[in-house]
N, C-alpha and C positions, 0 to 999 in steps of 0.2 A: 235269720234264715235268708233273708233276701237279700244281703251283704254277700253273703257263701253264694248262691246261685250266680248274682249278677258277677263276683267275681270271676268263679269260675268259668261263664261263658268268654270275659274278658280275657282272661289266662290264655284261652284257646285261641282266641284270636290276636291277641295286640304280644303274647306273652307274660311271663312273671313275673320281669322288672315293670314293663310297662303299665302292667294291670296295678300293679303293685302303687306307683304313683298316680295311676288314674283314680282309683278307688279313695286312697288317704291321703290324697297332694303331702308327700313325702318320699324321697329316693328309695328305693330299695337300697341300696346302696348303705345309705346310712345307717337303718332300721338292722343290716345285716352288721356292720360295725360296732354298733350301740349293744347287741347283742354279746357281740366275742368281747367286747369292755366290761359289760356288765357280768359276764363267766370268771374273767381274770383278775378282774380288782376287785377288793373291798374295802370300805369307808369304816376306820375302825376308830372311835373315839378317844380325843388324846383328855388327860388330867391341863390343862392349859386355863388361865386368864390374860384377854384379853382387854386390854383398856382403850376404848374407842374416841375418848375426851380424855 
């Protein structure tokens, strides 16, 4: 609850990207990339061995 408040007073003042890395020390930026990655790929399991030695 107090993540959402203090956010969003920062929002109103610094902005959304800004608030955005002041809050999570993280870009907006990337969090919004990571997003549209995570909508269009998917990690699908292959039948594979691998030999590491």
């Amino acid at each position: 609850m107090k993540i959402q408040i203090s956010g969003f007073f920062l929002k109103l003042k610094h902005g959304k990207e800004k608030q955005y890395e002041m809050q999570f020390n993280v870009p907006y930026k990337m969090e919004h990339n990571h997003a549209i990655a995570t909508k269009a790929y998917t990690i699908t399991p292959q039948d594979i061995v691998i030999d590491l030695f």
